[in-house]
Structure formats: C-alpha cells, structure tokens
C-alpha positions as a Markdown table, in Angstrom:
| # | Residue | x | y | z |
|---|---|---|---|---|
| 1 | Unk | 36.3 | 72.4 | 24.1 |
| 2 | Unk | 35.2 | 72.6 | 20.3 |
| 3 | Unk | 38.1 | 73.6 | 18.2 |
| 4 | Unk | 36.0 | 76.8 | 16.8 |
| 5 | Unk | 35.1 | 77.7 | 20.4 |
| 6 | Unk | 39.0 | 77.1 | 21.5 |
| 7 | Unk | 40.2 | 79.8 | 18.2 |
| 8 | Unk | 37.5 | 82.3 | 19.6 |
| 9 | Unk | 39.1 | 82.6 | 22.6 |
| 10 | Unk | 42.7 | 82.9 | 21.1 |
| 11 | Unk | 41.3 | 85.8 | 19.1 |
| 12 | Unk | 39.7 | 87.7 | 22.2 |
| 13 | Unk | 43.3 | 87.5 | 23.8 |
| 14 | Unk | 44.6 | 88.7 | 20.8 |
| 15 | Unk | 42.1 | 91.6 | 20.8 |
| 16 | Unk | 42.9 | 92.0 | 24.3 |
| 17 | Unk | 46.6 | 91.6 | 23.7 |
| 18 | Unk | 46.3 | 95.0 | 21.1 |
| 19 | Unk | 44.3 | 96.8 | 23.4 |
| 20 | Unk | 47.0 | 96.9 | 25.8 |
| 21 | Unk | 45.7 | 94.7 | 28.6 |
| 22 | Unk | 47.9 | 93.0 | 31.2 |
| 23 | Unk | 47.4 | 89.2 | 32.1 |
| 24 | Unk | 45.9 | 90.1 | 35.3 |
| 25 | Unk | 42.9 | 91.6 | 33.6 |
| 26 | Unk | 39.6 | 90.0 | 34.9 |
| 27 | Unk | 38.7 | 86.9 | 32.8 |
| 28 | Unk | 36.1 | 87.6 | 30.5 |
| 29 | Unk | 32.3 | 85.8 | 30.6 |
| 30 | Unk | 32.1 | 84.9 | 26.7 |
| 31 | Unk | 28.8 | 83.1 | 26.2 |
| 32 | Unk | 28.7 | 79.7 | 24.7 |
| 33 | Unk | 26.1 | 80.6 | 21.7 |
| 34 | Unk | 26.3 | 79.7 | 18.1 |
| 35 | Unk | 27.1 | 83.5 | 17.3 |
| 36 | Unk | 30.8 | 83.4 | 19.9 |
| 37 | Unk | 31.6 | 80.7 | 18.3 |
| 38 | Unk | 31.6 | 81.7 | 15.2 |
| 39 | Unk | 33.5 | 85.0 | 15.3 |
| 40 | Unk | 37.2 | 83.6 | 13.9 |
| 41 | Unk | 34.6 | 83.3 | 10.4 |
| 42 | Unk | 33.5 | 86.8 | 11.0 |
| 43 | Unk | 36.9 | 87.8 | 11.3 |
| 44 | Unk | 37.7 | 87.1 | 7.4 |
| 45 | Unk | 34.0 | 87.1 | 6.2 |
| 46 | Unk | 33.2 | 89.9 | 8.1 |
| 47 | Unk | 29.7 | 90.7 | 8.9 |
| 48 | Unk | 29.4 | 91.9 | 5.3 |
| 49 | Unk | 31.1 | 90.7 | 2.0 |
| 50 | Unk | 34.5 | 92.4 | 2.1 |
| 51 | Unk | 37.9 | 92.3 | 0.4 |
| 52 | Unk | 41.5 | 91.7 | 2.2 |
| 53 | Unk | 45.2 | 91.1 | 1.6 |
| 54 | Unk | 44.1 | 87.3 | 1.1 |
| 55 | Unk | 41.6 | 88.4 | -1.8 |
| 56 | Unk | 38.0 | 88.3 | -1.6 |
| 57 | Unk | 35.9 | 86.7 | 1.4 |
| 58 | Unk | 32.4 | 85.6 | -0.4 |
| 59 | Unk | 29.2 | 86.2 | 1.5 |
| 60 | Unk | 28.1 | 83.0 | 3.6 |
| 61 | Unk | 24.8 | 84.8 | 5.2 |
| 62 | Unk | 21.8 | 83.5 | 3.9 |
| 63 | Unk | 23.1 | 80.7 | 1.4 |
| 64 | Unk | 21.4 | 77.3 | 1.6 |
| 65 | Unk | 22.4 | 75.4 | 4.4 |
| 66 | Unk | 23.6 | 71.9 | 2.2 |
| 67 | Unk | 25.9 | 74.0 | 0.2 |
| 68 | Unk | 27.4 | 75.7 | 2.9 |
| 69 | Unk | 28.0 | 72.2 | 4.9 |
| 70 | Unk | 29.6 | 70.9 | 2.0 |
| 71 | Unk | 31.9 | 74.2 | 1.4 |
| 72 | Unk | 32.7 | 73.7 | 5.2 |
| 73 | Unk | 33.0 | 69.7 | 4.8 |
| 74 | Unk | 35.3 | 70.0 | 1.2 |
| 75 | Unk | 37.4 | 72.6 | 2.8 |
| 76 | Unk | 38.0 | 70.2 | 5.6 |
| 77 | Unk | 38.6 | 67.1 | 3.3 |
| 78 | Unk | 41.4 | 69.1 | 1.0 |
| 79 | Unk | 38.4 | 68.8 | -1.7 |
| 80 | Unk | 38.4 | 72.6 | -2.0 |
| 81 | Unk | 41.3 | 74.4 | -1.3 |
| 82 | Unk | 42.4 | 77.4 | 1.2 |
| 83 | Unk | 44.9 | 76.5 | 3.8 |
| 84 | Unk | 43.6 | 79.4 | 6.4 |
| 85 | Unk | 40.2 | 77.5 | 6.1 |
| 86 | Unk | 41.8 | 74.1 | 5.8 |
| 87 | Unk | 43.7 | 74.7 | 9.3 |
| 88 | Unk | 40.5 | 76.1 | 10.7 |
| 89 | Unk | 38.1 | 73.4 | 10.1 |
| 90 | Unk | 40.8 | 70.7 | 10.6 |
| 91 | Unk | 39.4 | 67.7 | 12.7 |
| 92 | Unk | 35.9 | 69.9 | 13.4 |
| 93 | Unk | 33.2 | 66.8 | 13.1 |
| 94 | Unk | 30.2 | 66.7 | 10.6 |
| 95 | Unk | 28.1 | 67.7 | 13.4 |
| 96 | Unk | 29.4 | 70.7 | 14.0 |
| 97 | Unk | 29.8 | 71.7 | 10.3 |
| 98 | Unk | 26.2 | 71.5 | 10.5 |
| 99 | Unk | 25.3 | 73.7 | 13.3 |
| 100 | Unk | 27.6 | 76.0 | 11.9 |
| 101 | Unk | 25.9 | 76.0 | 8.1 |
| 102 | Unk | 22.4 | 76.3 | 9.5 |
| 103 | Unk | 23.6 | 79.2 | 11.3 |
| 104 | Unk | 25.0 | 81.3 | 8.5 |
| 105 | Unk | 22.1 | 80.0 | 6.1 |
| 106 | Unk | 19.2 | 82.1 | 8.5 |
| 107 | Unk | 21.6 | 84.8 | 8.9 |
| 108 | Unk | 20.2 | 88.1 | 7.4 |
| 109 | Unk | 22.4 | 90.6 | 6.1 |
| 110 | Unk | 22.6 | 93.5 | 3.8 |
| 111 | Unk | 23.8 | 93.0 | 0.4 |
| 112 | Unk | 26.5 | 94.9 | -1.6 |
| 113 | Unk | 25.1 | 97.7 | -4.0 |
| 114 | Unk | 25.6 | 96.0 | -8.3 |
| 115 | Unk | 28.9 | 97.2 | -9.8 |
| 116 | Unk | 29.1 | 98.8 | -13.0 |
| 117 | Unk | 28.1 | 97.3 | -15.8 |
| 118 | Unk | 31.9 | 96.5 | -17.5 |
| 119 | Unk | 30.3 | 94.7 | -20.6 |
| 120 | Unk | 29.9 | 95.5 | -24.4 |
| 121 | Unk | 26.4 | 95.4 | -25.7 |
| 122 | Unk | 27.5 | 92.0 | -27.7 |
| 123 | Unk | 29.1 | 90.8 | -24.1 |
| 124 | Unk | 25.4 | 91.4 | -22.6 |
| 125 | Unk | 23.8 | 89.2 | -25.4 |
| 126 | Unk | 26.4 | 86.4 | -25.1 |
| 127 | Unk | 26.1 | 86.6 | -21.0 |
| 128 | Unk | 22.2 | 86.5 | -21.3 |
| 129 | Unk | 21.8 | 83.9 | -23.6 |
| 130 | Unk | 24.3 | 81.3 | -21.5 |
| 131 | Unk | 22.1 | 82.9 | -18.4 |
| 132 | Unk | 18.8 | 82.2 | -19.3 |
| 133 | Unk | 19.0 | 79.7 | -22.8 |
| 134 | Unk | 22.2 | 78.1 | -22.2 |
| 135 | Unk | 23.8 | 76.4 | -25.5 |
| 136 | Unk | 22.6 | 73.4 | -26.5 |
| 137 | Unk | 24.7 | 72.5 | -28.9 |
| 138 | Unk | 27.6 | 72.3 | -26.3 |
| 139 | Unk | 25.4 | 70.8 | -24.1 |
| 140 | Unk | 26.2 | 74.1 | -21.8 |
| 141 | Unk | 22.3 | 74.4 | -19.4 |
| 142 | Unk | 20.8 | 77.3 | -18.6 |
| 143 | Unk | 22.7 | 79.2 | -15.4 |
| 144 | Unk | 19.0 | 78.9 | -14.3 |
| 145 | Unk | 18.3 | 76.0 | -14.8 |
| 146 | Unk | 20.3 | 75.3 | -11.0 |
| 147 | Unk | 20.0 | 78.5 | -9.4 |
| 148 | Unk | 16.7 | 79.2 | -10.1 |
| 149 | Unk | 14.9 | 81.8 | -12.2 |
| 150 | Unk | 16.0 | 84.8 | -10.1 |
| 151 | Unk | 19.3 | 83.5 | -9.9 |
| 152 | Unk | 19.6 | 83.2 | -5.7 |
| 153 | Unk | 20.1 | 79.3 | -5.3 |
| 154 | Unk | 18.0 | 76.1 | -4.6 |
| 155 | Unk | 17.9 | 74.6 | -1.7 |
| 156 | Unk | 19.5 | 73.1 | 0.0 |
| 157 | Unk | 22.4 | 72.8 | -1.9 |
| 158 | Unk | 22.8 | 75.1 | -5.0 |
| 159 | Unk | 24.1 | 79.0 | -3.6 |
| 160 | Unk | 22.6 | 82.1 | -5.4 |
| 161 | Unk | 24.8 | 84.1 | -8.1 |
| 162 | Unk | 24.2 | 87.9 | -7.5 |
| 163 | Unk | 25.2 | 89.6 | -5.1 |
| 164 | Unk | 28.9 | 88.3 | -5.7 |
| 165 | Unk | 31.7 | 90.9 | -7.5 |
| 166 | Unk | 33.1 | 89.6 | -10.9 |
| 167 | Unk | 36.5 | 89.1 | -10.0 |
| 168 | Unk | 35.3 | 86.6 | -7.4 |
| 169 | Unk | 32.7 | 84.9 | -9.8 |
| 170 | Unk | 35.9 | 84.8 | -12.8 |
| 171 | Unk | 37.8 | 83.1 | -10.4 |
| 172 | Unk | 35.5 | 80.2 | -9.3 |
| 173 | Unk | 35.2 | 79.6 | -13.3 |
| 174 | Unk | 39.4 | 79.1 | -13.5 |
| 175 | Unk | 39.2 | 76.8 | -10.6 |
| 176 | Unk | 36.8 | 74.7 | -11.8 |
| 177 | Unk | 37.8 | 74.7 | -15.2 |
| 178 | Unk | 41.7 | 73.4 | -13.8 |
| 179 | Unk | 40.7 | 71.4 | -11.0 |
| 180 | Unk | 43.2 | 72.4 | -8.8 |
| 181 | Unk | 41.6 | 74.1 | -6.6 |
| 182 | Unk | 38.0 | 72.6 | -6.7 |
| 183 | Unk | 37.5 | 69.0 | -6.9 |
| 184 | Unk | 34.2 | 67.8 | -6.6 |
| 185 | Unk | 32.5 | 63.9 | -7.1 |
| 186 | Unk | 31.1 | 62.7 | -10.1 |
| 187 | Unk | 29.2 | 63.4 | -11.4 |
| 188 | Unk | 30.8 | 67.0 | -11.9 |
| 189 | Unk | 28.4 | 69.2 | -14.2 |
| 190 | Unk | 30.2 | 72.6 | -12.8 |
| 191 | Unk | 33.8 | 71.5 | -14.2 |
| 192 | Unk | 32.2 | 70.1 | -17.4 |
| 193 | Unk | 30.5 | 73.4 | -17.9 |
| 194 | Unk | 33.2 | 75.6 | -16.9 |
| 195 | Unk | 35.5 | 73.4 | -19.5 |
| 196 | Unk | 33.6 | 74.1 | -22.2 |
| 197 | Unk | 33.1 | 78.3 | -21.7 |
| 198 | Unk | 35.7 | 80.3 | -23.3 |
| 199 | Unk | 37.5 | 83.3 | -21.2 |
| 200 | Unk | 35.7 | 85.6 | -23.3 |
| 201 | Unk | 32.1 | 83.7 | -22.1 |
| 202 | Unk | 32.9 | 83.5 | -18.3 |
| 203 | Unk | 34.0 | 87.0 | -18.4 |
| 204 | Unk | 30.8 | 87.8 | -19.8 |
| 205 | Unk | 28.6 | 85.9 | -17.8 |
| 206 | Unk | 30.7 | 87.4 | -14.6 |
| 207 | Unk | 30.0 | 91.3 | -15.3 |
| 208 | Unk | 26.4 | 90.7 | -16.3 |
| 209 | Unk | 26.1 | 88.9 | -12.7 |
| 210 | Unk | 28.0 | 91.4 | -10.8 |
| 211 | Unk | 26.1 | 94.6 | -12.1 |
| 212 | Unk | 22.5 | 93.0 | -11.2 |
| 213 | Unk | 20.8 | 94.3 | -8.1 |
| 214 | Unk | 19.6 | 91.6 | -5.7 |
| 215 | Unk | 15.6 | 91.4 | -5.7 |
| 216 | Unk | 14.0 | 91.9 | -2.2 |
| 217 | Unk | 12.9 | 89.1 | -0.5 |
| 218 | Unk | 14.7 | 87.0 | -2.3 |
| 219 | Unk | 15.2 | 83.6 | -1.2 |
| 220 | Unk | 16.5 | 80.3 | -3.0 |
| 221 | Unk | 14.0 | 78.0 | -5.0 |
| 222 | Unk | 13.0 | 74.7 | -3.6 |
| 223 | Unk | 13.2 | 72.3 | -6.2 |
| 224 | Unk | 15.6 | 71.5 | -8.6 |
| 225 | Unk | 14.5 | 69.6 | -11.6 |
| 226 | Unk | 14.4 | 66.1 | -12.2 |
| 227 | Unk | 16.9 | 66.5 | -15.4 |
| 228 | Unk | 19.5 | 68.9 | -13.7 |
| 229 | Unk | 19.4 | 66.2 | -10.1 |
| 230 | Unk | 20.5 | 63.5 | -12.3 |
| 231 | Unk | 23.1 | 65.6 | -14.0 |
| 232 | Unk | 24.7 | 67.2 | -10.8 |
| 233 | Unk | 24.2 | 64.2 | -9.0 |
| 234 | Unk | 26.7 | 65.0 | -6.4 |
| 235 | Unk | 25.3 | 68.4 | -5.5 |
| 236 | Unk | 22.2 | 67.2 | -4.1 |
| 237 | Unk | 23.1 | 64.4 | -1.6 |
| 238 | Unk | 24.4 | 65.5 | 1.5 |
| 239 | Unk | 26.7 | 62.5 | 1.9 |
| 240 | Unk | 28.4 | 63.7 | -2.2 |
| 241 | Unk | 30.4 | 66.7 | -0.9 |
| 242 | Unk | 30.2 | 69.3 | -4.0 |
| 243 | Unk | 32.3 | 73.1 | -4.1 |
| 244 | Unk | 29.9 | 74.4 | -6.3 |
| 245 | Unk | 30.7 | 77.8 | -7.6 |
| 246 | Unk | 29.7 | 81.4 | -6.4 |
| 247 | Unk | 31.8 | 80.9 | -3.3 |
C-alpha cells in the first residue's frame, strides 16, 4: 500500500475513533482516487488556506505543478524543513510526488479576501519599486521578473505571490535569508536576494503583497526569460530541487 494511502486510513480510524465507533463497525469502502489519498494534506492545508497551532498552512491548490514536486521532493530530502511534512513524505517515491503535484496544481479553489493594507505611503513606494523595477544597483530583479507580471507564478516551476498573508510571505524571506530552514542548489537567486533586502524592505514588499486582490482567471505565465533561467538555474530543471518562496 502507498504510504499516503496507508496514513489516510489511520486518519479515518481516528475519525471514527472520535466519533465513538466500536471495532466491530462495518469496514468502510474508501475509494482508491487521487483525492482519498490525499486527505492527511487536507487535514493541515485544509481545503482552503488556513491557520493552526503549527502556524500557517500555505495554499497548494492551483500552484504550478514543478514547484509543487519540488516543495514535496525538498521536504522529503531534509532540503526544506518541517518535520510533520518530513515524516509524511518519508520514503514516498518521485513518482508519486508527482501524481500528487499535478493533483493539487489543477485543483481550483477560492482564494482568501486581501488584508489590510498595514504600510506607510513611503513603505508602498519602496514595496513597488522592488515589485515591479527591482534595484539594480544591488543587483536585486524585479519580483516580476519570475513570477510574472501579475504576480501568480510561471510555470512550471515559479508559484504565484498574492493570495498569501504577510506573516507567511515575512517568514519565507528569514528562511531564506539564514538558510536554515530552506536550502536550495546553486545556483540560489532567492537566498542571494533575500540577503541583500533589509527587514524594513521585506516587510514592505510583504504587506503590499498581502493587501492585493487576486485577478480572476488568473493563471501562471509560461515563460520565464532567458536572463532570469540562467540566474535561477536550479528552479527550472526538474532534476535541481528548488524551495522557492511563497510557500
């Protein structure tokens, strides 16, 4: 049986354990599908973005299916760290992590409504000028430059930035600005960028992302450009597992 099929059915007994039901309750028919299996993620992730006594759950539904093979593939490795995750994924094969990343990339779900805007008119400025111009003098590219023009990926490997609180977008900055948490190949263009923002900048850039509204229909560009492939090199090869940020 396939180790995320095996936990599903540890936490249906659990379920059924709660609900006050004996062992000599019937057996119950749980269909082998893509969706059953899947259900201990749901149980964290939750069929919407949510928040728990672990801290925040990011949204998986609907993020390119490379990035969310290599999220699945670094957690796995120890490259990104999470120990529920890590004991989750532990000896699942690459197979799988794919079967599972295509599912949650077509899966459509609602997204969160924008927080309030917690920025000063100056923090606005600074946030929309990394955003859209960068800073060349700090070699520092263009937010856009990677995840596209409105801001919601390219695929297959780059995830989307809105739809995502602050607090959850401040933190991926810290880990990749210390390492300790996400590691990824060289070459590494999200810990060189993260190293050179200041607090004051990711903070910035954080609230501006959180308090925009999610366009409809939106969807992750197809291409990334020639200049940003070479520089991220290890985001867009399958076989150079990347924990890029935004979850």
């Amino acid at each position: 049986m396939r180790p995320i099929a095996f936990i599903t059915l540890i936490v249906a007994a659990e379920f059924a354990a709660a609900a006050g039901l004996g062992s000599a309750a019937a057996p119950v028919d749980v269909p082998d599908t893509m969706a059953e299996r899947v259900k201990p993620c749901i149980a964290c992730h939750g069929p919407e973005d949510r928040t728990g006594r672990d801290g925040y759950y990011p949204r998986i539904a609907s993020k390119p299916e490379g990035y969310l093979f290599n999220q699945l593939r670094n957690f796995r490795d120890g490259r990104r760290y999470y120990r529920p995750m890590a004991l989750l994924l532990a000896d699942v094969s690459d197979q799988y992590l794919l079967e599972m990343a295509a599912y949650f990339s077509t899966l459509k779900q609602p997204y969160p409504p924008p927080e309030h805007m917690s920025a000063s008119p100056g923090e606005i400025k600074l946030a929309q000028q990394l955003i859209n111009r960068g800073d060349p003098s700090r070699k520092i590219p263009a937010c856009v430059q990677c995840h596209g023009k409105e801001l919601m990926g390219t695929a297959p490997f780059i995830p989307g930035l809105l739809g995502l609180p602050r607090a959850y977008l401040v933190a991926q900055f810290g880990a990749w600005r210390t390492g300790g948490l996400m590691r990824g190949q060289a070459p590494d263009c999200m810990s060189e960028i993260a190293k050179q923002l200041t607090p004051n900048e990711t903070n910035a850039i954080a609230a501006w992302l959180a308090a925009q509204p999610v366009p409809e229909d939106a969807a992750p560009v197809s291409a990334l450009s020639a200049e940003m492939a070479r520089r991220c090199g290890s985001i867009v090869q399958r076989g150079g597992a990347h924990p890029e940020s935004g979850g």
